[in-house]
C-alpha positions as CSV (number, residue, x, y, z in Angstrom):
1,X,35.3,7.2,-92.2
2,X,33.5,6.3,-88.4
3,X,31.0,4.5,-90.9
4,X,32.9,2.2,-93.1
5,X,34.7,0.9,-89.7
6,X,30.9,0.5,-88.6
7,X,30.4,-1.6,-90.8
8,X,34.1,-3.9,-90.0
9,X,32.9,-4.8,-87.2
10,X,30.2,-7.9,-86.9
11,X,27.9,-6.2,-84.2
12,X,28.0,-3.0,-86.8
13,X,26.9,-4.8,-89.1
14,X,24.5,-6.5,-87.4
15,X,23.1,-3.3,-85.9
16,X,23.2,-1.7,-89.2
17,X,21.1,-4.3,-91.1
18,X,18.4,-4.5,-88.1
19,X,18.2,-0.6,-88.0
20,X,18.0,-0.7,-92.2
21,X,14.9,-3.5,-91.5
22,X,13.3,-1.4,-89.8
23,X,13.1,1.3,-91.7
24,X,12.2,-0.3,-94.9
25,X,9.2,-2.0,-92.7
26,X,8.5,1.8,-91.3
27,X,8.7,2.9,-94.9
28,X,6.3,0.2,-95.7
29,X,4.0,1.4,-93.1
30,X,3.8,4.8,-93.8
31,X,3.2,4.1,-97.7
32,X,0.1,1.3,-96.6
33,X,-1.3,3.4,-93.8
34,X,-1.2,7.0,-95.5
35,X,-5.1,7.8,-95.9
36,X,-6.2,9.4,-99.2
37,X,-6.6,13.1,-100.0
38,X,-9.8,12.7,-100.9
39,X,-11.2,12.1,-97.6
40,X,-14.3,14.0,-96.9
41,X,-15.3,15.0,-93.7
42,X,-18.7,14.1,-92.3
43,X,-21.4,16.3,-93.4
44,X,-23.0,16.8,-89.7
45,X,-19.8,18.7,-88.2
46,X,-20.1,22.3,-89.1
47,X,-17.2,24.0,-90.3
48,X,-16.4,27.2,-88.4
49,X,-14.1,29.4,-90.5
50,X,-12.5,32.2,-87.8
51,X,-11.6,35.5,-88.9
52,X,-8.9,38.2,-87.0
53,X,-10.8,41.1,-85.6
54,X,-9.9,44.0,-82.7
55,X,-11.6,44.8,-79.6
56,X,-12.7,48.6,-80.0
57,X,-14.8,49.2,-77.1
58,X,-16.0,46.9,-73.9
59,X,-18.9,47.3,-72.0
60,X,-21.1,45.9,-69.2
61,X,-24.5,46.4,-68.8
62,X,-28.0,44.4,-67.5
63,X,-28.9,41.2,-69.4
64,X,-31.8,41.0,-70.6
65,X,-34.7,40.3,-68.2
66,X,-32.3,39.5,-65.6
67,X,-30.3,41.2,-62.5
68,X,-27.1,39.7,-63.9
69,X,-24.3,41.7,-65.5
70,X,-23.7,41.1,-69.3
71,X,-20.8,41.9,-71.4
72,X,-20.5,43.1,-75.1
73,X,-18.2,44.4,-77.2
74,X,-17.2,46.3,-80.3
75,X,-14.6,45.2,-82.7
76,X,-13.0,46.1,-85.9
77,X,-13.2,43.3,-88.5
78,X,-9.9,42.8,-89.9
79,X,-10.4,40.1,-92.3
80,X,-12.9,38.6,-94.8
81,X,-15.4,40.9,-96.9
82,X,-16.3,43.0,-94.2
83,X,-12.7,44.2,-93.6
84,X,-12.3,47.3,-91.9
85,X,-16.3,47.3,-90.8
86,X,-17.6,48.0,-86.9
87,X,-19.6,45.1,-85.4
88,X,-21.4,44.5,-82.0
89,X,-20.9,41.3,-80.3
90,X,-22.7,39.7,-77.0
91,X,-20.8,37.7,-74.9
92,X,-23.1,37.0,-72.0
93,X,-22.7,37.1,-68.3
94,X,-19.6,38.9,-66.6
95,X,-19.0,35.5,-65.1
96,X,-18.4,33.3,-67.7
97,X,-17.0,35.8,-70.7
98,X,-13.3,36.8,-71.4
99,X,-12.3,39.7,-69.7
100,X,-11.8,41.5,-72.6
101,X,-9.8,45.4,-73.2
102,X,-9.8,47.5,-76.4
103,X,-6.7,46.5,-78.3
104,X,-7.5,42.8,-77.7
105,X,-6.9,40.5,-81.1
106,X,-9.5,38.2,-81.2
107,X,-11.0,35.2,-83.7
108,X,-14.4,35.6,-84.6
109,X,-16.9,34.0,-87.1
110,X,-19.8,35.2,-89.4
111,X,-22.9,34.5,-87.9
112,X,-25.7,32.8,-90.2
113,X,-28.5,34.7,-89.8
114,X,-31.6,33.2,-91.5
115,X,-33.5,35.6,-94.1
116,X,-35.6,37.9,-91.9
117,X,-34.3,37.3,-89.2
118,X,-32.8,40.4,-87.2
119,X,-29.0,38.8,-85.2
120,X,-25.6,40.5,-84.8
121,X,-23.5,39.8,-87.3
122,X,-20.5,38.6,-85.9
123,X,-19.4,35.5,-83.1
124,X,-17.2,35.8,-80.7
125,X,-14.8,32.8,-81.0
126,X,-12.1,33.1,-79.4
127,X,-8.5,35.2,-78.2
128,X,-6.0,35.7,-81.0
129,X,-3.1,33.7,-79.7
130,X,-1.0,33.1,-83.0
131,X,0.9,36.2,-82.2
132,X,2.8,35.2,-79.0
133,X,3.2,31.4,-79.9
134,X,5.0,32.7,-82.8
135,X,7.8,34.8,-81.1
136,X,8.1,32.2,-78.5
137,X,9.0,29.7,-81.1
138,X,11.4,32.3,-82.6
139,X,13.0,32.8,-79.4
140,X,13.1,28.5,-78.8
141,X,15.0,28.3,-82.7
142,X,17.2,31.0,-82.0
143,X,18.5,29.4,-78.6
144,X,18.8,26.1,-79.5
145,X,20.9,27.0,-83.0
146,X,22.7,29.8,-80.7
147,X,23.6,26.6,-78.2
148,X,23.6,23.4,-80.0
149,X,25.0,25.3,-83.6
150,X,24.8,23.2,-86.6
151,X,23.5,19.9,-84.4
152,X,20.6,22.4,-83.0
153,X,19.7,23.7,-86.8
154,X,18.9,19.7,-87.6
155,X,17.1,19.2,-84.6
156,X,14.9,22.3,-85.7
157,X,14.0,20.5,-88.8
158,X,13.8,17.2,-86.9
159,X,10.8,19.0,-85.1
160,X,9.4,20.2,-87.9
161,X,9.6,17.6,-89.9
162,X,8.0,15.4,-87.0
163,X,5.0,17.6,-86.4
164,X,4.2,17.5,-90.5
165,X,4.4,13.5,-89.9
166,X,1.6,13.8,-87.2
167,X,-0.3,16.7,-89.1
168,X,-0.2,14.9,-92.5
169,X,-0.3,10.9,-91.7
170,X,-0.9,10.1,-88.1
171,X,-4.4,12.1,-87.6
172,X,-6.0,11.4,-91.0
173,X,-5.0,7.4,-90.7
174,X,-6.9,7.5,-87.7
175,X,-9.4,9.1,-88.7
176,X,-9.6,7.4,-91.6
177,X,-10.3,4.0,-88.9
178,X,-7.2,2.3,-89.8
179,X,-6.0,0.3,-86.6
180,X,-4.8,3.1,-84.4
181,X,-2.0,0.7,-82.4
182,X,-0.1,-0.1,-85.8
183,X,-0.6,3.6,-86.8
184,X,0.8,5.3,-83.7
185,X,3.6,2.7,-83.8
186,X,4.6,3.1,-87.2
187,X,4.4,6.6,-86.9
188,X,6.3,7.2,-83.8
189,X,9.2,4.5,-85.7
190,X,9.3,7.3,-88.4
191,X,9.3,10.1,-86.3
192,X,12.4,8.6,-84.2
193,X,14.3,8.0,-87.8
194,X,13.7,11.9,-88.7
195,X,14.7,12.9,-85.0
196,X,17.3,10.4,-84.6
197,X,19.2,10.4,-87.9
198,X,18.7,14.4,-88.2
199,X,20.1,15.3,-85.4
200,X,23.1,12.8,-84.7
201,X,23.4,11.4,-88.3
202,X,24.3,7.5,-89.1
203,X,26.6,7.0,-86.4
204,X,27.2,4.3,-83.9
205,X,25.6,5.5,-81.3
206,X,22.0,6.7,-83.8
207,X,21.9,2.5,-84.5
208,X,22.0,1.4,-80.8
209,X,19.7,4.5,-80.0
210,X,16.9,3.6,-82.6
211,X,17.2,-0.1,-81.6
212,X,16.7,1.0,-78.3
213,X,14.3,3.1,-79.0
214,X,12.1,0.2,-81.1
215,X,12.2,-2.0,-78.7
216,X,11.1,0.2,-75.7
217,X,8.3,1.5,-78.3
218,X,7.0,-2.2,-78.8
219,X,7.1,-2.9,-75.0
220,X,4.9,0.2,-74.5
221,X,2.4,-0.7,-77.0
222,X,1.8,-4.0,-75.8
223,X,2.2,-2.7,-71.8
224,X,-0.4,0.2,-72.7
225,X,-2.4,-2.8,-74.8
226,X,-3.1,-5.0,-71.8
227,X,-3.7,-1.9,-69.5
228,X,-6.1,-0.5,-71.4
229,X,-8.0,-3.4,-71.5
230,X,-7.9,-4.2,-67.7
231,X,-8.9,-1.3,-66.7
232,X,-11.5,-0.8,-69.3
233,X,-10.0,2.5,-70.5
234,X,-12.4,2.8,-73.6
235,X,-11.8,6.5,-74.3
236,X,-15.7,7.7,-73.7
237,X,-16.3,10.3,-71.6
238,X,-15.6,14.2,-71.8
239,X,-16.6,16.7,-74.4
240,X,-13.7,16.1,-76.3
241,X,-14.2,12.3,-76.8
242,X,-18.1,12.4,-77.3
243,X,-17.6,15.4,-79.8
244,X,-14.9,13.2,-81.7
245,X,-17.3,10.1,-81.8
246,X,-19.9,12.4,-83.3
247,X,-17.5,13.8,-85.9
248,X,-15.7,10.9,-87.0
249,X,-17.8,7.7,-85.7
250,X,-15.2,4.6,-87.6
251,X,-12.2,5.7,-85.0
252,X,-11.3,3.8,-82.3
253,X,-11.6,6.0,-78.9
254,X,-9.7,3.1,-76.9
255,X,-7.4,3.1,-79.9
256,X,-6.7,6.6,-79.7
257,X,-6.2,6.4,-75.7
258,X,-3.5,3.8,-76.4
259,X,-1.9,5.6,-79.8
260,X,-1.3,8.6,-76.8
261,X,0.8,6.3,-74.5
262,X,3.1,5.2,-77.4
263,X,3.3,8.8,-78.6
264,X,4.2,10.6,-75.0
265,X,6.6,7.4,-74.3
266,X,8.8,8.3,-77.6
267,X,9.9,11.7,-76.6
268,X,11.6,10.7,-72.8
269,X,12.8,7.2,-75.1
270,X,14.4,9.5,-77.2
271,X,16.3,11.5,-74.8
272,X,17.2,8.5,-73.0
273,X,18.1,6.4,-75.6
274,X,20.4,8.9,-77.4
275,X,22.4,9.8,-73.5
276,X,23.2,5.9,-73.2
277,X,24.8,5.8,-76.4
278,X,26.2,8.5,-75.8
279,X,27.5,8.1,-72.5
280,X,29.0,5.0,-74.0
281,X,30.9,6.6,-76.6
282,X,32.1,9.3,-74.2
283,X,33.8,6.4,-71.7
284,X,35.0,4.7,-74.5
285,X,37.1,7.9,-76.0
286,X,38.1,8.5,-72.0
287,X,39.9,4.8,-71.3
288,X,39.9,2.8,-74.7
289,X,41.1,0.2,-72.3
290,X,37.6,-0.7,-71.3
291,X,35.8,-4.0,-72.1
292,X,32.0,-4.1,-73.2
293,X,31.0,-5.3,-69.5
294,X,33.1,-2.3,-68.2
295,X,31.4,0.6,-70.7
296,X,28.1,-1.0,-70.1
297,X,28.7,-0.6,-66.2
298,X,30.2,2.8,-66.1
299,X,27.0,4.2,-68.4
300,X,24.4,2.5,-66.7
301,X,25.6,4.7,-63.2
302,X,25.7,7.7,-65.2
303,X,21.4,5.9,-67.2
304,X,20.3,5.3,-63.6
305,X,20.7,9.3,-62.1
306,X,19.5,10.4,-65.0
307,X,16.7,7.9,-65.2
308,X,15.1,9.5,-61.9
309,X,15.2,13.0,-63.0
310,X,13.5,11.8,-66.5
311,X,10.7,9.7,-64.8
312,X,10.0,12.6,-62.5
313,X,9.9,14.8,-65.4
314,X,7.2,12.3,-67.0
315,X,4.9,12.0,-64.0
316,X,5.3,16.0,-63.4
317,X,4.1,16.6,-67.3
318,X,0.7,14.4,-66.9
319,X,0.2,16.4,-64.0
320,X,0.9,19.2,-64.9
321,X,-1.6,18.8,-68.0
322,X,-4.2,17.2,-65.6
323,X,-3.8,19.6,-63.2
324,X,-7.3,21.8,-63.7
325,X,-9.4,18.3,-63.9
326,X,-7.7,17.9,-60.5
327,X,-8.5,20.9,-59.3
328,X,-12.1,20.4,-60.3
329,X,-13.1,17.1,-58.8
330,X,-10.9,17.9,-55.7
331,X,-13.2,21.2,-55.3
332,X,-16.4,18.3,-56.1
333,X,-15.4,16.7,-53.2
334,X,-14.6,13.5,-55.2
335,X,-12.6,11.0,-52.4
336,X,-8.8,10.2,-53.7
337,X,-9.8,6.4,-54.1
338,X,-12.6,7.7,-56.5
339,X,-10.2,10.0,-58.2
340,X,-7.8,7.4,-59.4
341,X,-11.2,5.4,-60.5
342,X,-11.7,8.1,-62.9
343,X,-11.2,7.9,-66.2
344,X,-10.0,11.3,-66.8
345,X,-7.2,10.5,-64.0
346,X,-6.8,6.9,-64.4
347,X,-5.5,7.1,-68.3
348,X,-2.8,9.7,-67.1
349,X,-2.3,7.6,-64.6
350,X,-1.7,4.0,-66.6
351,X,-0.2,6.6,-69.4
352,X,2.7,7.5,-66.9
353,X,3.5,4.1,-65.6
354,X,3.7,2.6,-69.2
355,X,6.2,5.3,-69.8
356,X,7.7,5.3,-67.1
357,X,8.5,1.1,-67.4
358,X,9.4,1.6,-71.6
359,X,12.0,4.2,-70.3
360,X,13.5,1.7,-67.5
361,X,13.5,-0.8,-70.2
362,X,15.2,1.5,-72.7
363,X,18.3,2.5,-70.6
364,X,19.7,-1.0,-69.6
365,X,18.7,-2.2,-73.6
366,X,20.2,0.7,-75.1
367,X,23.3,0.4,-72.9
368,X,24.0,-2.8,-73.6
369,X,23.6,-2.8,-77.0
370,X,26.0,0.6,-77.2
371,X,28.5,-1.0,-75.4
372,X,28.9,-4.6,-78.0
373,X,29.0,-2.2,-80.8
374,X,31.4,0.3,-78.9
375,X,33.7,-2.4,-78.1
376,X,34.8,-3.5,-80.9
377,X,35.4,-0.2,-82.8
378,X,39.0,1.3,-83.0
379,X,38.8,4.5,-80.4
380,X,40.1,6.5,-83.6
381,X,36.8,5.9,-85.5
382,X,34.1,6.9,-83.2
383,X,33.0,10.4,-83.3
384,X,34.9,12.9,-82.0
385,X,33.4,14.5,-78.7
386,X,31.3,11.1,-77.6
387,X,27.4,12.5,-78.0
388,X,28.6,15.6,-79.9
389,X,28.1,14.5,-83.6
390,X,26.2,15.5,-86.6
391,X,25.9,15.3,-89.8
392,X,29.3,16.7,-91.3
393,X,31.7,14.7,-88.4
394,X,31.5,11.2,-90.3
């Protein structure tokens, strides 16, 4: 019902066949851009394949030749041909191993030891983790269905269906070489279609949120373009970048430093995006009496509180993730004007700020482009609670 008198109305329609442009050209994108299946890793990266195994016994004892204290262990392979087999494994000094107890679940790897050659059989790798992400994702799913209901349940599959985008096109495109800007933009459009249209359906306020949205996004990509450049951002440095230039030399590192800006900027646009419209709809069910100029000025009070509280939270979450380097060159006795010169800090850094302006951007756009469509609808067509909708509510 809402949609067919979305569609009366000339800003509806106008909304409607932007947002349907988009998607085709999104659609477009993901079809040219998907890399093959075919694609072969390069030959010089070894391949560690990690097996589940249980620490038996711990113990601490001289290294060899040296005062320090060493650590070694015994676990119980659980996997693989050796399944149910005793092995001995050296970690190394006390200092620098996992404190480790029997019980432990860890990851470990088959040594290969060349003919001869006398070497433990097993690696130590790393802590099994899989367990507790597991339940804590469990226990995420079951709150938000328990809270949001049906609306949560789309959301979950929103998430999921968003993470398989990034698993299955983003990473191989890039490392495929493909131009990492238009691949982290395309893919970001199509992960706000499956979050967007999932979770609140094909309503009037999903079209001004995804035009909202795609805008804010293409401000961020060209913001985070010219940043990168002036401050020479190239993405070298660190064992993570060097190690990915060895692995997969065609990819762009500068390209992937940029692709990260428009991907952390599309969660906060999201959020943003989809209040606004909703905080439109809202005031519009509350006085029906209300112009375009009035909604757009009663929801961009309500855009601007909650604007503060949503740039604090992205500024808190680069910290928060760049907290340990922090720690680390603060210990080094790095000066604060040579901490914001490095490149470690300095792409959080530009990262947040090109955020930060997409998302003051998004709320005034999103607002104003609510509010024309809003406007012009009868109050008994829009969804019933304001933000509440979903799926079976048309």
């Amino acid at each position: 019902m809402s949609r067919r008198l979305l569609l009366h109305t000339r800003p509806g329609r106008l909304m409607a066949g932007a947002v349907l442009v988009l998607f085709l050209a999104t659609l477009v994108g993901l079809v040219a851009l998907w890399a093959p299946d075919d694609r072969g890793g390069d030959p010089r990266v070894q391949r560690v394949t990690t097996l589940a195994a249980e620490v038996v016994s711990v113990r601490e004892e001289a290294c060899p030749g040296t005062r320090q204290a060493c650590r070694s262990i015994v676990a119980r392979v659980d996997e693989g041909p050796d399944r149910g087999e005793r092995t001995r494994i050296t970690l190394g000094p006390v200092e620098v191993t996992p404190d480790l107890d029997p019980g432990d679940g860890i990851r470990v790897s088959r040594a290969e030891i060349p003919e001869g050659a006398t070497a433990e059989a097993y690696a130590y790798v790393d802590r099994e983790r899989r367990g507790p992400q597991l339940w804590l994702a469990i226990v995420f799913a079951v709150l938000l269905v328990g809270m949001a209901r049906v609306q949560g349940l789309w959301a979950l599959l929103g998430f999921a269906a968003s993470l398989a985008l990034v698993v299955e096109f983003l990473v191989p495109a890039m490392l495929e070489g493909t131009a990492p800007l238009l691949v982290a933009l395309v893919g970001a459009l199509a992960v706000m279609f499956l979050t967007v249209l999932l979770t609140y359906g094909l309503a009037a306020q999903s079209l001004a949120a995804i035009l909202g949205i795609a805008a804010s996004l293409a401000v961020a990509a060209l913001l985070g373009q010219l940043l990168v450049d002036l401050t020479g951002l190239d993405g070298r440095g660190g064992d993570t970048a060097n190690a990915l230039a060895f692995a997969a030399g065609g990819v762009s590192l500068q390209g992937i430093v940029l692709a990260g800006m428009v991907l952390g900027a599309l969660g906060v646009l999201a959020d943003t995006a989809v209040t606004q419209a909703s905080a439109v709809l809202a005031l519009r069910r509350a006085n029906p009496d209300l112009t375009a100029r009035g909604l757009y000025a009663g929801a961009f009070s309500v855009g601007r509180d909650h604007l503060v509280a949503t740039t604090h939270t992205l500024v808190l979450a680069y910290v928060g993730a760049s907290l340990p380097l922090l720690l680390l060159l603060d210990a080094g006795g790095v000066s604060g004007a040579d901490l914001l010169n490095s490149p470690e800090i300095a792409e959080p850094v530009v990262a947040t700020l090109v955020g930060s302006i997409a998302l003051l951007l998004s709320v005034p756009l999103t607002t104003a482009l609510s509010s024309v469509l809003v406007a012009r609808m009868p109050v008994d067509a829009l969804p019933a609670g304001g933000g509440h909708h979903h799926h079976h509510a048309h």
